[in-house]
C-alpha positions as CSV (number, residue, x, y, z in Angstrom):
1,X,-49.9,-0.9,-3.7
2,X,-47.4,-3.3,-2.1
3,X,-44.4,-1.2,-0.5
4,X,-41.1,-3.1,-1.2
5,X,-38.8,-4.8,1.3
6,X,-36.8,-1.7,2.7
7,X,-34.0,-4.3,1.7
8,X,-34.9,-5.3,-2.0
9,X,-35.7,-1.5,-2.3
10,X,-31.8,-0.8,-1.4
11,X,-30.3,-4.1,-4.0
12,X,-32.9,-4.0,-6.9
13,X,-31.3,-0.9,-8.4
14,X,-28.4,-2.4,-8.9
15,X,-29.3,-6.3,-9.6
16,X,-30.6,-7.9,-12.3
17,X,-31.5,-11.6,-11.4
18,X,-29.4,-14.0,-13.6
19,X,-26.8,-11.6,-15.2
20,X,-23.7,-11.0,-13.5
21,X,-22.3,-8.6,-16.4
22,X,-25.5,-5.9,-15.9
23,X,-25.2,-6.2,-12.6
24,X,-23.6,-3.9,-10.0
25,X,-22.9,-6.1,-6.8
26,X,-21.0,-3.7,-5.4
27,X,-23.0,-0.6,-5.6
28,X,-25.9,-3.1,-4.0
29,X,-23.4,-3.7,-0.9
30,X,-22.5,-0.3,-0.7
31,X,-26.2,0.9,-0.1
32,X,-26.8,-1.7,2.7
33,X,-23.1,-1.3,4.4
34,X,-24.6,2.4,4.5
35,X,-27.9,0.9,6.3
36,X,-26.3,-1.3,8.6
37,X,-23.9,1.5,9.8
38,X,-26.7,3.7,10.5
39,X,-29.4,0.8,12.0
40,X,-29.5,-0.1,15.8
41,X,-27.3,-2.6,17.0
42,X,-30.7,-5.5,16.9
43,X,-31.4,-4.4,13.3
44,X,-27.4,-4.7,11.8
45,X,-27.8,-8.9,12.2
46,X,-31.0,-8.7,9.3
47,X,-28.6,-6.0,6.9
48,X,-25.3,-8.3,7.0
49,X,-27.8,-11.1,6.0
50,X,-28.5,-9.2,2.8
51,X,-25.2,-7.9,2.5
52,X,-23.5,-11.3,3.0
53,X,-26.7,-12.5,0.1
54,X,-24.8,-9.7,-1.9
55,X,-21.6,-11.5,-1.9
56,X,-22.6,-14.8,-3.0
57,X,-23.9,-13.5,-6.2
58,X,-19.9,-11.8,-6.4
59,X,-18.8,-15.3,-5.4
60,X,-20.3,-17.2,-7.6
61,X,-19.4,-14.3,-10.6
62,X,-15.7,-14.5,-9.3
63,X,-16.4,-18.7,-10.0
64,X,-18.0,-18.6,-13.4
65,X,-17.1,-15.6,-15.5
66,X,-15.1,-16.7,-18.8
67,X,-15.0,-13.8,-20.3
68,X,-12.5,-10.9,-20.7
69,X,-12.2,-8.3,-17.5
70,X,-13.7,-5.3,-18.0
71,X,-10.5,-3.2,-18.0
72,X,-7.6,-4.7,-19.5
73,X,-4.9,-6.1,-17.4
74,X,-2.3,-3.6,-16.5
75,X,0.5,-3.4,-13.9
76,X,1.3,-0.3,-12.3
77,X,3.8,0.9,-9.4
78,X,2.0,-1.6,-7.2
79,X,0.7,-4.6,-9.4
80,X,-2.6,-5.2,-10.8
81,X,-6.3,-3.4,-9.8
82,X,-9.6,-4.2,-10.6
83,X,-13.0,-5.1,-9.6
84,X,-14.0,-8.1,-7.9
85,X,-15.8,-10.6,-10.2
86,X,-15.6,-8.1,-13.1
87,X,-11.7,-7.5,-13.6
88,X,-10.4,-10.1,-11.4
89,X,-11.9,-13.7,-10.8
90,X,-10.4,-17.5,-11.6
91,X,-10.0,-17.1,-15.2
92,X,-8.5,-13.8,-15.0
93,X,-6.0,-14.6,-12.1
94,X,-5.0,-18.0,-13.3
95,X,-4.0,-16.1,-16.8
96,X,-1.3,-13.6,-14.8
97,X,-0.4,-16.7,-13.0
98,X,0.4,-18.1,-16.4
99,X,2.0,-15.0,-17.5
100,X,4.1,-14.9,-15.2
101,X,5.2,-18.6,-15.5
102,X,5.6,-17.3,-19.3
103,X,8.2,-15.1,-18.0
104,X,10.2,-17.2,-16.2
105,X,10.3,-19.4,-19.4
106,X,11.7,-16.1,-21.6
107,X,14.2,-16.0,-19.5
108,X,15.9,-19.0,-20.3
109,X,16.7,-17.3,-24.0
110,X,16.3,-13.5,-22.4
111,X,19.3,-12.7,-19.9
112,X,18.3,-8.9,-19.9
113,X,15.6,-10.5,-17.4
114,X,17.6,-12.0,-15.2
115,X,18.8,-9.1,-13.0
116,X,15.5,-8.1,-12.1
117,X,13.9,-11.8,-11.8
118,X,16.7,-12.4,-9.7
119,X,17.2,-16.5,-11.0
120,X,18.3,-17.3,-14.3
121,X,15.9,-20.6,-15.5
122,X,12.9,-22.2,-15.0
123,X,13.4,-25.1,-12.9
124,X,15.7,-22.8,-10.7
125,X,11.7,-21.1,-10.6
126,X,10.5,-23.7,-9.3
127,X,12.8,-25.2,-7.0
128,X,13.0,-22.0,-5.1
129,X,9.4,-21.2,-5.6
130,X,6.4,-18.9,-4.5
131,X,5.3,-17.2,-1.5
132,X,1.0,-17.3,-1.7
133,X,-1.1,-14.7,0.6
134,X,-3.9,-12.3,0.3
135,X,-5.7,-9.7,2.5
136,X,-9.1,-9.9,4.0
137,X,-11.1,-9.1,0.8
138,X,-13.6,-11.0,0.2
139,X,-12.7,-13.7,-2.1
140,X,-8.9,-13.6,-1.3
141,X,-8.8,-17.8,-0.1
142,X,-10.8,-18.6,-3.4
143,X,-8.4,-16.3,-6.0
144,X,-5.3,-17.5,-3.9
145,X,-6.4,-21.1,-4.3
146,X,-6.7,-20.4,-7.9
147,X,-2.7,-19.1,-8.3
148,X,-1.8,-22.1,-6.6
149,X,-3.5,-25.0,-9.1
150,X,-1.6,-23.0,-11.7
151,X,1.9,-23.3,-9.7
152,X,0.8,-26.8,-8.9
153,X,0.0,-28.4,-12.3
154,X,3.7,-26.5,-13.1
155,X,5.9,-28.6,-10.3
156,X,6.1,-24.7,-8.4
157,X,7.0,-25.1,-5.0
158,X,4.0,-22.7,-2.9
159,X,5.2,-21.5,0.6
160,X,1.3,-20.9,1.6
161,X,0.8,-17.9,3.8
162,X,-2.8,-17.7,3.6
163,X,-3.9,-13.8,5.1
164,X,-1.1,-12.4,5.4
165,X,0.6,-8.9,5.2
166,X,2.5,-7.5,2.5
167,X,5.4,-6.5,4.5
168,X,5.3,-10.2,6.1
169,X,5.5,-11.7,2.9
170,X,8.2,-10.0,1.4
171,X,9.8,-11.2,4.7
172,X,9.3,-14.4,3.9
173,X,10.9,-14.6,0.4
174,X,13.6,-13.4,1.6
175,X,14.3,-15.9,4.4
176,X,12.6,-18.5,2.3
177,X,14.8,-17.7,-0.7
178,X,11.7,-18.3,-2.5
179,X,11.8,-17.1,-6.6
180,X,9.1,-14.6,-6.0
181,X,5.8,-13.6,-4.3
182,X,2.0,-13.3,-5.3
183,X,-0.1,-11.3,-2.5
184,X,-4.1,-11.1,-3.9
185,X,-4.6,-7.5,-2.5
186,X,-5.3,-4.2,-4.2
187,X,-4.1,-2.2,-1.0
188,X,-5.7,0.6,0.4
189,X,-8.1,0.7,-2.6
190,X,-11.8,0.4,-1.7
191,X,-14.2,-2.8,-0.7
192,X,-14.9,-3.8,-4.3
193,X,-11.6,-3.7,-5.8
194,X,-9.1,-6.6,-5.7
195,X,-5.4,-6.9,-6.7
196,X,-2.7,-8.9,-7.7
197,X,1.1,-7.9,-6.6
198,X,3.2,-9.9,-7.8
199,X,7.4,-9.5,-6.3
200,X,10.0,-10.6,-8.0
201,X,13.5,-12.8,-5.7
202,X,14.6,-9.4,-3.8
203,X,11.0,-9.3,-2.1
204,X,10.4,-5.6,-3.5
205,X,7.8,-4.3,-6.0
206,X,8.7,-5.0,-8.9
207,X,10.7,-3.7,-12.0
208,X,9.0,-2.2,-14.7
209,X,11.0,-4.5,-17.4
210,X,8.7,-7.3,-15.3
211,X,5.8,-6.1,-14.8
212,X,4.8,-4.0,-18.6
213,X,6.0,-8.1,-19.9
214,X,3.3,-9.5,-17.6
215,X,1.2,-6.9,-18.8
216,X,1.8,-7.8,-22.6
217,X,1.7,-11.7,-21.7
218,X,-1.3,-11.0,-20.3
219,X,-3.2,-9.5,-22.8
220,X,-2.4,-11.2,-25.3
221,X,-3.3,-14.7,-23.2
222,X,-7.0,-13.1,-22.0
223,X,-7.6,-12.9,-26.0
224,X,-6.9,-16.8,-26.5
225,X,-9.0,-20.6,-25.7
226,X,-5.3,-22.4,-25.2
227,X,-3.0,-20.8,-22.5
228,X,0.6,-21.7,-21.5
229,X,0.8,-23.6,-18.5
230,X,-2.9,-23.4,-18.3
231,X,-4.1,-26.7,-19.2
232,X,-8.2,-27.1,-20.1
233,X,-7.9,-29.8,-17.4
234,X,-6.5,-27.9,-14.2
235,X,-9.4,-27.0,-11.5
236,X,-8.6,-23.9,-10.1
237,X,-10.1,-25.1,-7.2
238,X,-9.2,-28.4,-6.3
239,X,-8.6,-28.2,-2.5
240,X,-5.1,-26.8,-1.1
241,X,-4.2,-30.4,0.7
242,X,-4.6,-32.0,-2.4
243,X,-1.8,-30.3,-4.5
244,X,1.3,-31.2,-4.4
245,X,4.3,-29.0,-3.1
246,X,2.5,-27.1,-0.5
247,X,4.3,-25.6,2.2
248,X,2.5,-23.9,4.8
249,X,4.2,-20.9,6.0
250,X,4.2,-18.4,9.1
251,X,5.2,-14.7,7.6
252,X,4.9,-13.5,10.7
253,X,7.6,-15.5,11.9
254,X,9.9,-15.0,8.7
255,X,9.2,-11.3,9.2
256,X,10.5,-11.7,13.0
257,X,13.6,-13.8,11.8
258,X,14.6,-10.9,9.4
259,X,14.3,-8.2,12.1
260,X,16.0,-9.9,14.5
261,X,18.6,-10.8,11.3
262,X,19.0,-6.8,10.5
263,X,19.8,-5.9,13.8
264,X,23.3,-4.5,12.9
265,X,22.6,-2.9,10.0
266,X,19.7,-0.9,11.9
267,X,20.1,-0.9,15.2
268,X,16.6,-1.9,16.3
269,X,16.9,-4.9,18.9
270,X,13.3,-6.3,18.1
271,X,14.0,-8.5,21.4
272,X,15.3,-6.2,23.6
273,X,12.3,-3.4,22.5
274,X,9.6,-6.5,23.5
275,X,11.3,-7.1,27.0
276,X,11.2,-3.3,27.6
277,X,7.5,-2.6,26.2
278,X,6.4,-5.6,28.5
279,X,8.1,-4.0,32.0
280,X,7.0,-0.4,30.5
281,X,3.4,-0.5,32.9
282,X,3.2,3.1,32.0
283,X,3.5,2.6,27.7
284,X,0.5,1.7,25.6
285,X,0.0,1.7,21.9
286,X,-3.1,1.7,20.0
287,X,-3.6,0.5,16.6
288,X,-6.6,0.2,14.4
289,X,-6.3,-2.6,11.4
290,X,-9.6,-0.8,9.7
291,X,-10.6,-4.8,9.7
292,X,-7.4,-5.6,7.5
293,X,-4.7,-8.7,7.5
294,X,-2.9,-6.7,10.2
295,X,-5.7,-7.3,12.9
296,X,-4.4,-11.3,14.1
297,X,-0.6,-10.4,13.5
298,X,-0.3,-7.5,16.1
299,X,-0.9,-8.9,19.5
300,X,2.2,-11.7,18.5
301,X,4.4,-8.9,16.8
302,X,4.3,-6.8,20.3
303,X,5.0,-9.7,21.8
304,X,1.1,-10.2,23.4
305,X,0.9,-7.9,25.8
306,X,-2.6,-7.2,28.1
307,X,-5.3,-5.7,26.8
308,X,-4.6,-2.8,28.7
309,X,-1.4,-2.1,27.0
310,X,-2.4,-3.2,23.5
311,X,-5.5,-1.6,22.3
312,X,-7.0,-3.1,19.0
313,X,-9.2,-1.2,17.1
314,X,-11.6,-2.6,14.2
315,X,-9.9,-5.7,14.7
316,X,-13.1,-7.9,13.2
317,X,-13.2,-9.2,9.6
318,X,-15.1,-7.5,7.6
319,X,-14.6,-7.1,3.8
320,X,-16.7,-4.1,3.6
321,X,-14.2,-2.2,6.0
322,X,-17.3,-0.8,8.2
323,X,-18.2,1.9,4.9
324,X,-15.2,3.9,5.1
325,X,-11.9,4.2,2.7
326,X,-9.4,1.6,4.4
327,X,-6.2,3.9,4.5
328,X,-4.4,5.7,7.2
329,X,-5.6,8.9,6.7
330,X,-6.5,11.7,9.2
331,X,-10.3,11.0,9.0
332,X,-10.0,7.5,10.0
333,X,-7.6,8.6,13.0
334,X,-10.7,9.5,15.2
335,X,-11.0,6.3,16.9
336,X,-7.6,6.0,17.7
337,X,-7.6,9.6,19.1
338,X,-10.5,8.6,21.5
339,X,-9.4,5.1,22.5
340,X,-5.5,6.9,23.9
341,X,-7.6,10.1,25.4
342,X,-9.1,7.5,27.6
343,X,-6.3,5.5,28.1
344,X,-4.0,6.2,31.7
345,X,-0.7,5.8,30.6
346,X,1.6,8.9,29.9
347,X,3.3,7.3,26.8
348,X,1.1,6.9,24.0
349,X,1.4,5.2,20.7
350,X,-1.5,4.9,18.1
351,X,-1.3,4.3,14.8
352,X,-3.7,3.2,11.5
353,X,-2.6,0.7,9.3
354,X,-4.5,-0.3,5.5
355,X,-6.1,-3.7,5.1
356,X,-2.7,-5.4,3.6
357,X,-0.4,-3.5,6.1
358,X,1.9,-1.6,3.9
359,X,1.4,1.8,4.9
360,X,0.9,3.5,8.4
361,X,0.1,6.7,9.8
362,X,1.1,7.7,13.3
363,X,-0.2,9.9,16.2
364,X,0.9,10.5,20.2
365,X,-3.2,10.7,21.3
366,X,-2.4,14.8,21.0
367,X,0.1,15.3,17.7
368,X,-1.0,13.2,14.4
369,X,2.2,12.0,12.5
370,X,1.8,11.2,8.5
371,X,4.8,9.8,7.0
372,X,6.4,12.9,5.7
373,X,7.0,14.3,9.3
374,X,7.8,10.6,10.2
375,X,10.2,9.3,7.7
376,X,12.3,12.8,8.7
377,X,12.5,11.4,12.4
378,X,13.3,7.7,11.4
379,X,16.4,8.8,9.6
380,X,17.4,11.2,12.1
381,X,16.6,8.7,14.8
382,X,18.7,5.7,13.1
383,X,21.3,8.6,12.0
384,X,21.7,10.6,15.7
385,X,20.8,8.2,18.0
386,X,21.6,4.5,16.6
387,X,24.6,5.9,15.3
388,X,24.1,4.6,11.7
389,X,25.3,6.8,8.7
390,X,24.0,7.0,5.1
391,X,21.7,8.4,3.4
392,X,18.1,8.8,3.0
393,X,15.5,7.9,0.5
394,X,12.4,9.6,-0.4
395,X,10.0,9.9,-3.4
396,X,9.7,13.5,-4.9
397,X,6.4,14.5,-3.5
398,X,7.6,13.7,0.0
399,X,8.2,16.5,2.4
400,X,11.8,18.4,2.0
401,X,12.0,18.1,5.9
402,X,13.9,14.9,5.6
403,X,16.0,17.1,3.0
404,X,17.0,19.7,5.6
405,X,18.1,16.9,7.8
406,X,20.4,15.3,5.8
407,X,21.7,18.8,4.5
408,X,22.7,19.5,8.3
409,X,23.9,15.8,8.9
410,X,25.8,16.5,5.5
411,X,24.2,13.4,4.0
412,X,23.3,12.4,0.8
413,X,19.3,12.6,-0.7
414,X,17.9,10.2,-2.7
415,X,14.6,11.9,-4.3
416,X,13.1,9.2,-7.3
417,X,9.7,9.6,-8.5
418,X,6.6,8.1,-7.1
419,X,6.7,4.6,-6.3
420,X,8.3,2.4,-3.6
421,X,10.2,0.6,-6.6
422,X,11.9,3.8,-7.3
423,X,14.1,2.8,-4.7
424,X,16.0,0.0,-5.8
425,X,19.2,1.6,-6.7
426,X,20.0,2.5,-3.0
427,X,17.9,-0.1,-0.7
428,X,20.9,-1.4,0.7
429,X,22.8,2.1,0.9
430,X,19.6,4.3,2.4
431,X,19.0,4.4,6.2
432,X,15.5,5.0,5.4
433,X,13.3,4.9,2.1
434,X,9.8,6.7,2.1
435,X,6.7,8.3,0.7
436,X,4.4,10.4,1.1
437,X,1.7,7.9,1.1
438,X,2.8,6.4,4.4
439,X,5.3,3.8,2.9
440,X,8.6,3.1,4.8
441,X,11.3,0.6,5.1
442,X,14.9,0.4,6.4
443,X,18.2,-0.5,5.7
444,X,18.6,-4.4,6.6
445,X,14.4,-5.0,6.0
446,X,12.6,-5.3,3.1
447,X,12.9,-3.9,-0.1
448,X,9.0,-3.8,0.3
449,X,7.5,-1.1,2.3
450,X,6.1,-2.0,5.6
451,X,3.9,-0.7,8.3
452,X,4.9,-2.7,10.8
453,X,8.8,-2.1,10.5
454,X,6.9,1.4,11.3
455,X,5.4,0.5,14.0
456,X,8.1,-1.1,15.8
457,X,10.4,1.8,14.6
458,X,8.1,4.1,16.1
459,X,7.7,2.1,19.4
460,X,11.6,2.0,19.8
461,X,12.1,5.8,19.7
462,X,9.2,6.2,22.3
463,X,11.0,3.5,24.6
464,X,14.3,5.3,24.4
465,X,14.2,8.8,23.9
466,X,11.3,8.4,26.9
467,X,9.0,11.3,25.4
468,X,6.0,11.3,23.1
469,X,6.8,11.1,19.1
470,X,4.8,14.7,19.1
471,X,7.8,15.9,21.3
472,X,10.3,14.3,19.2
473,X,9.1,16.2,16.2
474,X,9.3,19.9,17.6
475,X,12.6,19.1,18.4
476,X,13.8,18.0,15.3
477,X,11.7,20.7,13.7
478,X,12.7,23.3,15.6
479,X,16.1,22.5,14.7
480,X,15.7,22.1,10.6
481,X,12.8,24.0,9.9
482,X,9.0,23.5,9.9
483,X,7.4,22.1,6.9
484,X,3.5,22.4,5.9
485,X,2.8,19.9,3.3
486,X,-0.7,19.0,1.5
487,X,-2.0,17.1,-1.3
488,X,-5.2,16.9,-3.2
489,X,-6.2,15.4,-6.6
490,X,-8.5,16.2,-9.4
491,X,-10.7,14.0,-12.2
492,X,-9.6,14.9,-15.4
493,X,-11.2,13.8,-18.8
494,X,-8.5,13.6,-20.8
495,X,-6.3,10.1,-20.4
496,X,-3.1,9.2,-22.3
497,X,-1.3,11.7,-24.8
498,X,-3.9,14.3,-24.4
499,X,-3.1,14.0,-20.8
500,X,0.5,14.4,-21.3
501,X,0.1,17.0,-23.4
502,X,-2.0,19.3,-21.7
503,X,0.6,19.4,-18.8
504,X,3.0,20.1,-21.0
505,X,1.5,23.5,-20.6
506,X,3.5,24.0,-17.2
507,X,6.9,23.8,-18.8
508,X,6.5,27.8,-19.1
509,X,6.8,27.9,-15.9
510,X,10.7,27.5,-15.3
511,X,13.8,28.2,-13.1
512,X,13.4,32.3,-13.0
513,X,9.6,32.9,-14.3
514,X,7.0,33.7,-11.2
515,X,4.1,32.0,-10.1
516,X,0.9,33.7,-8.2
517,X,0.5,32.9,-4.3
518,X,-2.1,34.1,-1.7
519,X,-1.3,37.4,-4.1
520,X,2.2,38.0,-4.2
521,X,4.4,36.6,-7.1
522,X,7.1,34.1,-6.3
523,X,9.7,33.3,-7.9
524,X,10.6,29.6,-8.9
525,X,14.4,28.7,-7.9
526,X,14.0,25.2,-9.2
527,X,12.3,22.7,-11.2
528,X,12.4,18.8,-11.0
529,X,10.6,17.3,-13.7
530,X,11.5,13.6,-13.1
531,X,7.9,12.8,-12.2
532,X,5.2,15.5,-13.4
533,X,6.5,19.1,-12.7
534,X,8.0,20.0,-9.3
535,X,8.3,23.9,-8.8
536,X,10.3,24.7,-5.9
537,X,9.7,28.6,-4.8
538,X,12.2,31.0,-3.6
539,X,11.1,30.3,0.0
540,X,11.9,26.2,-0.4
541,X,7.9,25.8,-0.2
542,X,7.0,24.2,-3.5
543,X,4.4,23.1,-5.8
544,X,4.3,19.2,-7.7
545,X,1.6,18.4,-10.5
546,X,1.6,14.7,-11.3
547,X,-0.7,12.5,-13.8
548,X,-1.6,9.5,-11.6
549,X,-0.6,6.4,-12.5
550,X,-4.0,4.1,-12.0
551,X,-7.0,6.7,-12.5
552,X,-7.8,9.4,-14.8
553,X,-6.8,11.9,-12.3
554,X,-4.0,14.7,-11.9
555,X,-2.4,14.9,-8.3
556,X,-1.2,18.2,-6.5
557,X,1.4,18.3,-4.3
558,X,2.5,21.0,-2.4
559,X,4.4,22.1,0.7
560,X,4.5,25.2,2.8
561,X,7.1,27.0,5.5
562,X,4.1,28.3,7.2
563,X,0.6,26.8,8.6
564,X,-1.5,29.2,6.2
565,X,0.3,28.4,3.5
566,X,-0.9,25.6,2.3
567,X,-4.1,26.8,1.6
568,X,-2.7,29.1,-0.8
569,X,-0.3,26.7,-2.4
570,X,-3.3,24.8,-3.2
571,X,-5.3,27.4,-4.8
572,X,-2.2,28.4,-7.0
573,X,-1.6,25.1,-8.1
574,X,-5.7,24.4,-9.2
575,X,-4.9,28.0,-11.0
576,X,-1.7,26.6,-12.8
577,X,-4.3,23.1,-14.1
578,X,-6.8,25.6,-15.0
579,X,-4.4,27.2,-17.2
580,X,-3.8,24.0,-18.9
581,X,-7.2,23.5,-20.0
582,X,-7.4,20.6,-17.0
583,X,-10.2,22.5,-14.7
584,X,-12.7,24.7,-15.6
């Protein structure tokens, strides 16, 4: 009996020679990532080799499929998700692109469109035209070349970013004044998923009036031969210096221009802060890109200090993000923690940003610093010491810390439901807009959120405040409270109405009734039920229950006043979903 190729023994599960549709490309590269992690450093060389094999069968599926994608298209609060070659190849992304086009055209007859598109006709569409980037996924140059045959065989002006970040390239439509934005990137989402984000003139995630039309557009397009501004004739990938009304553009540099452009409305003096991190010899920050479109845009946005100051982690591209789950997350702040433990200097910044740089997580080398403690200090940072006043921003499921601040600053709260859109009432009246999920921007930035508007906020309070961000955060907790908060998710069978209606169960559960924790019953004070059911308790720790918005999932949210109070938060609030029929 002949053994098989340790290799062909991990792939031939998973691939069936000549058929992209029964194949599972993905699952195959997942099983030798998992092999080459664990191989010696002489044996990774022969994995990648397979892996890399892997990828040219996803290629060339991305190339040819015709068909429909196996989900249907659908936008949520951050664009559109899907597998690579499977839900999003040519075909697929060159029918949005249409769609989109499509609803540019409405909007010559539709003026209830025009506020949120932010131009009023077609050609104005054009003239002003696209900003074009992607992440470091693999296939993001082939998908973004796609995108920009359809803008080209439509006289669309394309300001081409190539890899780019998201915060970058909402940047750049704004100092572009470019119509609109298409980033290929699903975000924090893992190796085999791509994405489509698509922003409308104001640079920000756009409005649900846009995206459930693209949506419909969409669908309805996938189902036909002839498309709208899809001609049988265009190649999707007829090379980039070949089309006409290409523009190649820096983001990084329109994202410098608009922070240096902010400057009164913030406070941050992005010039000043590089001048002062350079003579700093006793500051260094650490970040780790997890292989993401961050990794070659760092060393310029610090102003490219030595490599003793500037400490880049995971900095390599690799599509397959080493085997972990590319988000800033405390289980992928290990690195970081060793690199700064190492490192001399007294002042220490390290932080985690996701492959298309839109959310960030933060830590001192001793005190790790998730954007519900952070967002707290950035508003009472830009409120106390830049001297700015307004209010602050923050989704529902963020930590009430930032609450308790503006209560004692007698400030205003802004508290929409999840989803950095949520926001566009007050971006230009909030100091600070965040969410829990390690989103943030400011007042004078982008409407977008942005990690690196993070990380230079971050680096700016170290600088002048001269202490740690861990030291900053006692203080300001010491003075409005300590906070505790958790969150955790569940996979639910029931989708849609039955969803819906199975959490309708927690309405019981309002202003005055009593829910069971770590066995005592408290009492609720207060219910917000903009966004799922938020049950604050008597002590202002609270329990939110959410249906997600892109999985068949129910998410928890909950926050204590003390450390061993989370645990029992979340036990009471798997005990409410059980109730419901939801868990077993």
């Amino acid at each position: 009996m002949v053994t098989p190729h340790p290799i062909t023994a991990q792939t031939s599960p998973f691939i069936t020679a000549g058929d992209h549709a029964n194949s599972q490309y993905f699952e195959a590269i997942k099983a030798l990532v998992a092999e080459r992690e664990r191989a010696e450093a002489a044996e990774r060389p022969r994995w990648q080799e397979a892996i890399d094999e892997v990828y040219t069968l996803v290629g060339d599926e991305i190339r040819s499929n015709a068909g429909r994608p196996s989900q249907a298209i659908s936008f949520g609060t951050s664009g559109w998700r899907g597998t690579l070659g499977k839900d999003l190849f040519l075909r697929s992304v060159a029918v949005v692109t249409a769609a989109i086009l499509t609803l540019y055209k409405d909007a010559e007859a539709d003026t209830s469109l025009h506020e949120s598109l932010g131009v009023s006709s077609f050609a104005e569409m054009q003239e002003r035209g696209c900003v074009l980037g992607f992440d470091n996924r693999f296939g993001g140059p082939m998908l973004a070349l796609a995108v920009a045959n359809v803008l080209a065989a439509n006289q669309v002006k394309i300001f081409y970013a190539g890899e780019a970040t998201t915060g970058a390239l909402s940047a750049s439509v704004l100092i572009n004044r470019a119509a609109f934005s298409i980033n290929l990137t699903p975000s924090h989402n893992p190796l085999q998923y791509g994405g489509f984000k698509y922003n409308a003139a104001d640079a920000g995630p756009a409005a649900e009036i846009l995206t459930s039309n693209i949506t419909r557009i969409a669908g309805d397009y996938m189902e036909r031969k002839a498309v709208p501004f899809l001609a049988g004739s265009v190649d999707l990938q007829q090379p980039l210096n070949t089309l006409p009304g290409i523009i190649q553009e820096n983001a990084l540099k329109s994202w410098q221009q608009l922070i240096r452009r902010g400057k009164a409305r913030h406070g941050i003096d992005y010039d000043g802060l590089l001048a002062d991190f350079a003579a700093g010899t006793d500051i260094v920050v650490c970040v780790d890109a997890v292989h993401g479109a961050s990794r070659d845009q760092i060393a310029d946005l610090l102003g490219n200090p030595g490599k003793d100051r500037l400490l880049l982690l995971r900095n390599t591209p690799d599509p397959t993000f080493g085997g972990i789950a590319p988000e800033p997350s405390a289980a992928n702040m290990h690195l970081t923690l060793k690199a700064l433990t190492a490192a001399p200097q007294s002042l220490k910044l390290g932080a985690v940003i996701d492959p298309d740089g839109d959310r960030i997580r933060f830590t001192d080398g001793e005190v790790e610093i998730s954007m519900n403690q952070f967002g707290a200090m950035a508003y009472h940072y830009l409120h106390e010491v830049k001297g700015k006043r307004g209010m602050v921003a923050k989704t529902v499921a963020s930590s009430n810390l930032a609450n308790a601040v503006a209560a004692s600053l007698g400030e205003e709260v802004f508290e929409p439901k999840v989803g950095f859109k949520e926001f566009k009432p007050v971006i230009d009246q909030a100091l600070v807009c965040f969410e829990e999920s390690d989103g943030i921007t400011l007042i004078g930035h982008t409407s977008e959120k942005d990690a690196f508007i993070g990380l230079i906020l971050a680096l700016d309070m170290m600088l002048t405040l001269k202490k740690p961000l861990g030291a900053y955060l006692k203080e300001i907790e010491e003075q409005y409270g300590h906070y505790y908060p958790e969150k955790d998710g569940v996979t639910v069978s029931q989708q849609g109405e039955a969803l819906f209606a199975a959490l309708d169960g927690l309405k019981r559960y309002d202003v005055g009734s009593t829910i069971p924790v770590g066995g005592e019953n408290k009492t609720i004070k207060e219910v917000i039920a903009i966004d799922g059911r938020k049950m604050i308790l008597e002590d202002n720790s609270w329990i939110m229950i959410r249906p997600s918005g892109t999985e068949p999932k129910v998410r928890f949210y909950v926050e204590a006043r003390d450390p061993k109070g989370c645990a029992q938060l979340v036990e009471a609030a798997k005990s409410l979903l059980a109730e419901t029929g939801l868990l077993p």
